[in-house]
Structures are given as C-alpha cells and as structure tokens.
C-alpha positions, 0 to 999 in steps of 0.5 A: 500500500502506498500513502501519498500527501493528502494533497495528491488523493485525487491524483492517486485516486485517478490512477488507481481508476485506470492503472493500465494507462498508467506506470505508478512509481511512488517516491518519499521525496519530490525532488527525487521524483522529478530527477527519475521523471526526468531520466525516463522522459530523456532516456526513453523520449516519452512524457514523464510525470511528477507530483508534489505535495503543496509547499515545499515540495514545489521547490523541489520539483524545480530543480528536477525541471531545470535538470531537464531543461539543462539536458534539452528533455522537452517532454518532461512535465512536473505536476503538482497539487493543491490544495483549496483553501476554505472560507 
C-alpha cells in the first residue's frame, strides 16, 4: 500500500481508476521524483510525470525541471497539487 500527501488523493485516486494507462512509481521525496521523471522522459523520449505535495515540495520539483531543461528533455512535465483553501 502506498500513502501519498493528502494533497495528491485525487491524483492517486485517478490512477488507481485506470492503472493500465498508467506506470505508478511512488517516491518519499519530490525532488527525487522529478530527477527519475526526468531520466525516463530523456532516456526513453516519452512524457514523464511528477507530483508534489503543496509547499515545499514545489521547490523541489524545480530543480528536477531545470535538470531537464539543462539536458534539452522537452517532454518532461512536473505536476503538482493543491490544495483549496476554505472560507
């Protein structure tokens, strides 16, 4: 079982709806996340995901994305949820 931040349950939950259009690879950290997305986007040159929880886990994202830019992978898209604040 795999437990992700409550930010990303309707990723997740989108995934596990259709797990055979997806390859599911969960990671403890986002910054490791966008380094693996950005390795598989530039060594198979299909698009590659990542997800990050709210805060700071978007500042690590960008470092997986400059990576990829550094490395010309232009099919690397990071993803990152939010979550809505209430009245």
């Amino acid at each position: 079982m795999e437990f992700s931040g409550d930010s990303l349950n309707g990723i997740t939950d989108s995934i596990r709806a259709k797990p055979e259009n997806w390859i599911w690879i969960h990671l403890r950290h986002e910054e490791a996340a966008a380094f693996a997305a950005g390795a598989e986007a530039h060594l198979t040159r299909k698009l590659a995901v990542c997800a990050g929880s709210c805060g700071p886990g978007n500042l690590h994202l960008i470092n997986g994305l400059y990576d990829c830019h550094r490395n010309r992978v232009s099919r690397y898209s990071p993803s990152a949820a939010q979550i809505r604040a209430t009245k």
